[in-house]
N, C-alpha and C positions, 0 to 999 in steps of 0.2 A: 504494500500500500504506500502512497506518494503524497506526501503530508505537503500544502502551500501556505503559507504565514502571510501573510502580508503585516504592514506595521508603517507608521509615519504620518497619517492623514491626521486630518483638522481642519481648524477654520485659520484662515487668514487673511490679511485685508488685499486688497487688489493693489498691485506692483511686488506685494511680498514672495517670498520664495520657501520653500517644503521641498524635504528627500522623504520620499518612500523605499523600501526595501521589501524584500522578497525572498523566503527563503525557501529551501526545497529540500525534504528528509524523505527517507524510506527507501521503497524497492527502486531506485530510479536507476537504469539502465544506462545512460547514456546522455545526456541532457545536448540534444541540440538547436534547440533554442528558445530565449526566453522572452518573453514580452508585455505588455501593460495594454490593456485594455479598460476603457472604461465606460461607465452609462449611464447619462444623467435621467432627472424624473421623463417619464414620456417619452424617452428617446431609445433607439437601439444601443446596442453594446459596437465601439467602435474602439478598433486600433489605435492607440498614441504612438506607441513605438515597438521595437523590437529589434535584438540582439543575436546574431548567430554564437557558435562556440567559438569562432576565428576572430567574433569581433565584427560581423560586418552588420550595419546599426539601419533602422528606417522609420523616419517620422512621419505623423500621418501633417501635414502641409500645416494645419492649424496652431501646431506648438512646434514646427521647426525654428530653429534660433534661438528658444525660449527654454527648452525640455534637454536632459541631456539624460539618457539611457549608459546603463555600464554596469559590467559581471565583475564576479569574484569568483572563478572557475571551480579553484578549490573548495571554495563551502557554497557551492551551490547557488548562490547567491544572487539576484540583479537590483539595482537600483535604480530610482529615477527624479535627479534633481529637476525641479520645476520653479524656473525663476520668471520674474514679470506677470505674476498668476495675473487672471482677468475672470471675470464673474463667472463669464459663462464655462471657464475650465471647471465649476463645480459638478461635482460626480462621484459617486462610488467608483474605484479603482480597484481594480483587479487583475493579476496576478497570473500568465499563465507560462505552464513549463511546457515545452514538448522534447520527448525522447523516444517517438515515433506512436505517442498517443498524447492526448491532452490532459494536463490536470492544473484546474484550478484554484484559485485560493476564495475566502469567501467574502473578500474587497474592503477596502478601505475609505471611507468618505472623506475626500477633501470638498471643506467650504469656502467660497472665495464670496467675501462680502465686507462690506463696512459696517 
């Protein structure tokens, strides 16, 4: 079984900045690659970013410049600094690992508000 953590979310006011992490325990085979996804109220669940095991990185347009995705291979690990938050970056974030199956984590709420 493939345990996903997530951890770092909150509120904070618009221009501020938050790191999430993501961690990933258990039967995990392989991990090749990790990424953040998130969903705000009403809306689908949409890609922010994502990391291969080499390193190779992809933002979804909305938070390029702004988001910076990065692993810690060894302990399973990904993060995601989030600088210049803006309102509508609020959402549950979540967490997912693949190593030729998916497994998620159960997301974190970042609030971007004054």
């Amino acid at each position: 079984q493939v345990r996903v953590v997530e951890s770092g979310g909150g509120l904070v006011q618009p221009g501020g900045s938050l790191r999430l992490s993501c961690a990933a325990s258990g039967s995990i085979f392989s991990i090749i690659a990790m990424a953040w996804y998130r969903q705000a109220p009403g809306k689908q669940r949409e890609l922010v970013a994502s990391i291969t095991r080499r390193g190779s990185t992809n933002y979804a347009d909305s938070v390029k410049g702004r988001f910076t995705i990065s692993r810690d291979n060894a302990k399973d690990t990904v993060y995601l600094q989030m600088n210049s938050l803006k309102p509508e970056d609020t959402a549950v974030y979540y967490c997912n690992v693949n190593d030729g199956m998916d497994h998620w984590g159960k997301g974190t709420l970042v609030t971007v508000s004054s």
